[in-house]
N, C-alpha and C positions, 0 to 999 in steps of 0.2 A: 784554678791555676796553681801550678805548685811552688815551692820556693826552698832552696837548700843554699845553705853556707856550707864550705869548705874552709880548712884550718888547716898553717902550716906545719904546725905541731898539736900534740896532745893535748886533750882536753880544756879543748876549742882556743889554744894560746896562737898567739904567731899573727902575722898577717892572716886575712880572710880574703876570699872572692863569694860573693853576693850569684846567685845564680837562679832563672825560671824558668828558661827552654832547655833545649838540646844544647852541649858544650864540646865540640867534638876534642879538644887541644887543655885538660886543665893548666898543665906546665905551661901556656901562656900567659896566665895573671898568678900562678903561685911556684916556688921552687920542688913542692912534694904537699903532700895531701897527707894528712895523718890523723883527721878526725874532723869528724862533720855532722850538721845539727839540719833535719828535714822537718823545719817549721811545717807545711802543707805538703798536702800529693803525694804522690808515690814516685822514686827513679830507680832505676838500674844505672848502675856504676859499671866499670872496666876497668882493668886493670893495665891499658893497652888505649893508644890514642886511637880517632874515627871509630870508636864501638868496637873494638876488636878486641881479644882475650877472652879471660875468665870474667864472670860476672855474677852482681849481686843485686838481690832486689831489695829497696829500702824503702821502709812507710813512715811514717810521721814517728817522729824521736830524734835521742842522741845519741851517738857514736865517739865516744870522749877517746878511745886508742884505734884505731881502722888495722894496726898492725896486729895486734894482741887478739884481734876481732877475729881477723882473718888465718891465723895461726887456729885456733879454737875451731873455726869453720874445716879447716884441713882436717885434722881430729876428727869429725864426723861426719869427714867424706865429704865433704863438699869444697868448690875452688878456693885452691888457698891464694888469698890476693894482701901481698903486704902495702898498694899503696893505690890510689885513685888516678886514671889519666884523663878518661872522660864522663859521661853521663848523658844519659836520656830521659828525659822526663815522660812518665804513662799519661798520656788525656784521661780525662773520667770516660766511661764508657759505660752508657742504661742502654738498653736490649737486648737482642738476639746475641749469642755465641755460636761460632759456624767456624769449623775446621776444617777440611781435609788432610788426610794424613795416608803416604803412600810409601808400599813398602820399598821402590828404587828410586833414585834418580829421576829428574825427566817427568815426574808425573808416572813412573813404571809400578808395574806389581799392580800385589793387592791395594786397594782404595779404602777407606774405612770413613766414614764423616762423625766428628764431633760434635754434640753440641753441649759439654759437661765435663767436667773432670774425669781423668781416668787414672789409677791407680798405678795399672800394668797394663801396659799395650800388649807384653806379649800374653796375660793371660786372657782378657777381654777380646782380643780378636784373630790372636795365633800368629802374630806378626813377628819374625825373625828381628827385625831393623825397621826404621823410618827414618827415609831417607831424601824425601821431598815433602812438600805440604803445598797445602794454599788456605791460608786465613781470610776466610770471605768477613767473616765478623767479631770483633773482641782483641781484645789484648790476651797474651798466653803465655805460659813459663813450660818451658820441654826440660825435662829435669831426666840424668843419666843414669839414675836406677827407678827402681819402684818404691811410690812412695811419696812423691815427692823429694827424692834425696839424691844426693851428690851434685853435680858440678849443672847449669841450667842455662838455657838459652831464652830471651825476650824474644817474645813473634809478636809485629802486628800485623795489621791487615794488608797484603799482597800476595803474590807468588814465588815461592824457592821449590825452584829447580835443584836445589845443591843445596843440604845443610851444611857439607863440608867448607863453603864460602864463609863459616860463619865467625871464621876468624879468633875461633877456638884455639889453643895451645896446640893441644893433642885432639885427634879425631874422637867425637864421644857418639855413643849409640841413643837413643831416644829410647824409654823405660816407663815415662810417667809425662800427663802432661795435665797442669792447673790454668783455668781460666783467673784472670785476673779482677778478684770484684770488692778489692778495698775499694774505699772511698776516695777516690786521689785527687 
């Protein structure tokens, strides 16, 4: 099980909220989030309440500026998030890794199955865009270039019809996609 404090100011000062599940609303138990300490597990942050925005994945450590953090992450291309709204906590997950990844909407297009990291979708399968999926097994990070790099979406296990649902800023193209196998 995992466990993350949040702080309302830098370098863990301020009032805290105490937190081990999902949090869809942080701005309920604190004024703004500016830095945060992930005792256990693994989560992805937002920058946007109910899991919507930009997002970051976080493993066990500290985070003493989230805005300094996130400026630095703009820099090198990836979402820049000056403050925390919500959070989801990753379950640990031992087994099978099982994707599907399709190049339309709807289940449409080419089909490709994952069960492993991949660098570049479009060099590994000649895939323009992916644009739906279905995550039969594992936790996964869709990241907007090759690489693992720039701005990345949390998938767990179900069906999107629509990555565009995914409450992203701006529409992002799918480039790279990492299975999730910290220890969380």
């Amino acid at each position: 099980m995992g466990n993350i404090i949040f702080y309302e100011e830098r370098n863990f000062q301020g009032r805290s909220y105490e937190c081990s599940s999902d949090c869809s609303d942080i701005h309920m138990h604190l004024n703004r989030c500016n830095s945060c300490r992930v005792d256990s597990g693994c989560f992805v942050v937002y920058d946007r309440p109910n899991f919507m925005g930009n997002q970051v994945f976080l493993r066990r450590g500290e985070y003493s500026d989230f805005q300094r953090m996130g400026s630095m992450m703009g820099m090198m291309g990836m979402a820049v998030m000056d403050t925390i709204r919500s959070c989801r906590m990753i379950p640990m997950h031992r087994g099978q890794f099982r994707m599907r990844i399709y190049e339309r909407e709807n289940f449409g297009g080419q089909m490709h199955e994952l069960m492993d990291d991949c660098e570049s979708v479009q060099d590994r399968y000649y895939m323009s865009d992916c644009q739906s999926c279905n995550v039969m097994d594992g936790h996964w990070l869709m990241f907007e270039q090759p690489n693992y790099r720039g701005r990345m979406m949390y998938m767990r296990p179900g069906e999107y019809r629509t990555l565009r649902d995914m409450g992203m800023s701006n529409i992002m193209r799918i480039s790279s996609i990492r299975r999730i196998m910290d220890i969380c």
